[in-house]
DORO-235209 format. One line per 3 residues: their letters; for each residue x, y, z of C-alpha. Coordinates in pm, whole numbers, plus 50000, padded with zeros to 5 digits. Example, Ala and Ser with C-alpha at 12.3 -4.5 7.8 and 13.67 -1.06 7.14 Angstrom:
BEGIN
AS	51230,49550,50780  51367,49894,50714
! end
This chain:
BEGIN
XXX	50000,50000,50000  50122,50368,49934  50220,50529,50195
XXX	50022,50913,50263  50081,51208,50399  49967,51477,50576
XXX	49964,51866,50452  49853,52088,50718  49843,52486,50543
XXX	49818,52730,50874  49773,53117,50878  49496,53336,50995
XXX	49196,53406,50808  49164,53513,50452  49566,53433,50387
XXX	49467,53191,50069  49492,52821,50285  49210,52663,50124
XXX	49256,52869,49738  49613,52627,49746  49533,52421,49881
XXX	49223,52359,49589  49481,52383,49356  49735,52157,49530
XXX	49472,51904,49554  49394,51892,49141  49774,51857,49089
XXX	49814,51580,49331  49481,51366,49177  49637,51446,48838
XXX	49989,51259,48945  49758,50938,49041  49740,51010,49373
XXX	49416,50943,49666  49334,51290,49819  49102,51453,50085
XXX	49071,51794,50138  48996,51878,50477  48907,52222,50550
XXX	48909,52326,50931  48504,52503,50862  48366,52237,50674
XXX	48473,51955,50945  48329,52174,51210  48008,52269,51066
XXX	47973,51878,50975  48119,51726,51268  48089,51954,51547
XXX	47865,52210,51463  47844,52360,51845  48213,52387,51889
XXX	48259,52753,51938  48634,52927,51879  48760,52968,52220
XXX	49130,52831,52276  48974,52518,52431  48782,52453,52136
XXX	49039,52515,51872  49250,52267,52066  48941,52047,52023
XXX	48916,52112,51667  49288,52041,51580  49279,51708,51763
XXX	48985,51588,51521  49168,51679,51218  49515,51536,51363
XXX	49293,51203,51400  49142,51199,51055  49466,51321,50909
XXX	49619,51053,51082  49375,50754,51030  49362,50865,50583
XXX	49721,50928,50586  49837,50568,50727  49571,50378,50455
XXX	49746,50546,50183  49575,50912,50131  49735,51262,50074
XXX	49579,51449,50315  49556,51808,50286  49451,52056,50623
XXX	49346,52397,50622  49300,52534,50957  49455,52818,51138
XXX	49522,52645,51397  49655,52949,51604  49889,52818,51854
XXX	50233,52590,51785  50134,52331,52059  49834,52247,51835
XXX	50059,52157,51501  50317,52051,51688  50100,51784,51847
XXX	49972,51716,51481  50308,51679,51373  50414,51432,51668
XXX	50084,51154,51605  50183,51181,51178  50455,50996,51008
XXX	50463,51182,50752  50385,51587,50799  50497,51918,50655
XXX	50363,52228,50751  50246,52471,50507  50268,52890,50667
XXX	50009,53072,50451  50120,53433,50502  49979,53763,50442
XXX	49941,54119,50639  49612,54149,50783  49504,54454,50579
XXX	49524,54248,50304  49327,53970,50476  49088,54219,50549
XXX	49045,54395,50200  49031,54000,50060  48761,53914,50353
XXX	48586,53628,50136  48346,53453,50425  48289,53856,50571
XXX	48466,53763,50917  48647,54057,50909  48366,54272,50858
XXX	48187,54112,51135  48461,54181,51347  48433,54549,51239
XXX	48048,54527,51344  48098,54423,51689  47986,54079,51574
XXX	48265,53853,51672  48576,53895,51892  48727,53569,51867
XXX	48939,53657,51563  49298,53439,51560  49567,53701,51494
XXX	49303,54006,51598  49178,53932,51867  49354,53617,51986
XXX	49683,53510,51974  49845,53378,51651  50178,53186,51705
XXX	50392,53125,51332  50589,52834,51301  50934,52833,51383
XXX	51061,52582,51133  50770,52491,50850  50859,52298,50541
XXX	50715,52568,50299  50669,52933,50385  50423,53112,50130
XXX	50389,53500,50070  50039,53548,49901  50029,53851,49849
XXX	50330,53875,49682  50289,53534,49512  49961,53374,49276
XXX	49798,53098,49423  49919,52880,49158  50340,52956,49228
XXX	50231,52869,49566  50054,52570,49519  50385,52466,49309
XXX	50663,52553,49604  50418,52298,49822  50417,52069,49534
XXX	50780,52123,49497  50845,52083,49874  50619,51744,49917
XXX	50890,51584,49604  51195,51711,49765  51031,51558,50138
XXX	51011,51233,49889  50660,51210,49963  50527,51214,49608
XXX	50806,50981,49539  50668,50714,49836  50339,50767,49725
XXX	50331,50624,49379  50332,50945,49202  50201,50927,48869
XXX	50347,51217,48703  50094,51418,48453  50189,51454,48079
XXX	50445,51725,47994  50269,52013,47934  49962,51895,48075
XXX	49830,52053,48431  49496,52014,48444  49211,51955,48191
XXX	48916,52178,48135  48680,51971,48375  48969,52006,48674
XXX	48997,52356,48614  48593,52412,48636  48566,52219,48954
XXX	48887,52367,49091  48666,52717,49017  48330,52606,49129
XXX	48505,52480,49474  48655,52805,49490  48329,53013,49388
XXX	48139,52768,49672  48421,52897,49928  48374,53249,49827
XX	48697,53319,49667  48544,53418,49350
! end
């Protein structure tokens, strides 16, 4: 069986996490490989809905999507996290229970993330609406020593999603994972690219 991997892409909100992570997930399914997405909001609002975003329950939160990323990664899946998981002690945990791990830092100043804004968080925040805001209003700890550091807003999405593409071959992940590699020339076809939009239209990136 292939061995998988675990991807977890950490920043505060509006960075870009889950726009390259999209796009790193159509160039890994192109190479061959098994892939799951796992965005940090759609495993809470599926899993647990009433987990609020107090420390305690972020702590909560990361420990569920260690687990899954965990349980997919050892039968053979690329598994790709986006969460901000704000504090090191969170990832680092993550990083401890996975054999195979490399943490993405999705950076960008936060006027930026607030002009970008796509799910309106920041605008709540503005409003009076939420406080609970990692990197705002709570604390936001970088890594010390991530595999792959991206700039977005000095960077597309699409260099990024290649340094983290670049990063998993040089890891020899791809390599222990059977990659397939796509034809020369060839990134993704015209169906890929309309689902990669649609997924990032659902998200609100577009």
């Amino acid at each position: 069986m292939d061995t998988g991997f675990v991807v977890w892409f950490t920043g505060v909100p509006a960075t870009g996490k889950s726009t390259v992570a999209i796009i790193v997930e159509q160039e890994l399914r192109s190479r061959g490989l098994k892939v799951e997405n796992l965005d940090s909001d759609e495993v809470r609002a599926n899993i647990s809905p009433n987990l609020g975003y107090t420390l305690e329950a972020r702590d909560e939160n990361t420990k569920r999507l260690a687990f899954l990323g965990n349980l997919l990664s050892r039968n053979g899946v690329a598994v790709l996290i986006t969460a901000v998981s704000s504090l090191r002690k969170f990832r680092d945990r993550a990083r401890s229970q996975i054999d195979n791990f490399a943490e993405v830092h999705v950076k960008c100043p936060l006027e930026e993330c607030q002009k970008r804004d796509p799910k309106g968080l920041y605008k709540k925040a503005e409003r009076g609406e939420v406080s609970d805001i990692a990197g705002m209003h709570q604390p936001y700890e970088e890594p010390l020593n991530a595999e792959v550091v991206l700039e977005t807003h000095s960077c597309t999405a699409e260099e990024c999603a290649s340094k983290v593409v670049e990063a998993l071959r040089d890891l020899g992940y791809l390599s222990c994972s059977g990659e397939a590699k796509a034809p020369e020339g060839e990134v993704y076809s015209a169906e890929e690219e309309e689902k990669i939009k649609k997924r990032l239209m659902d998200l609100g990136y577009m």
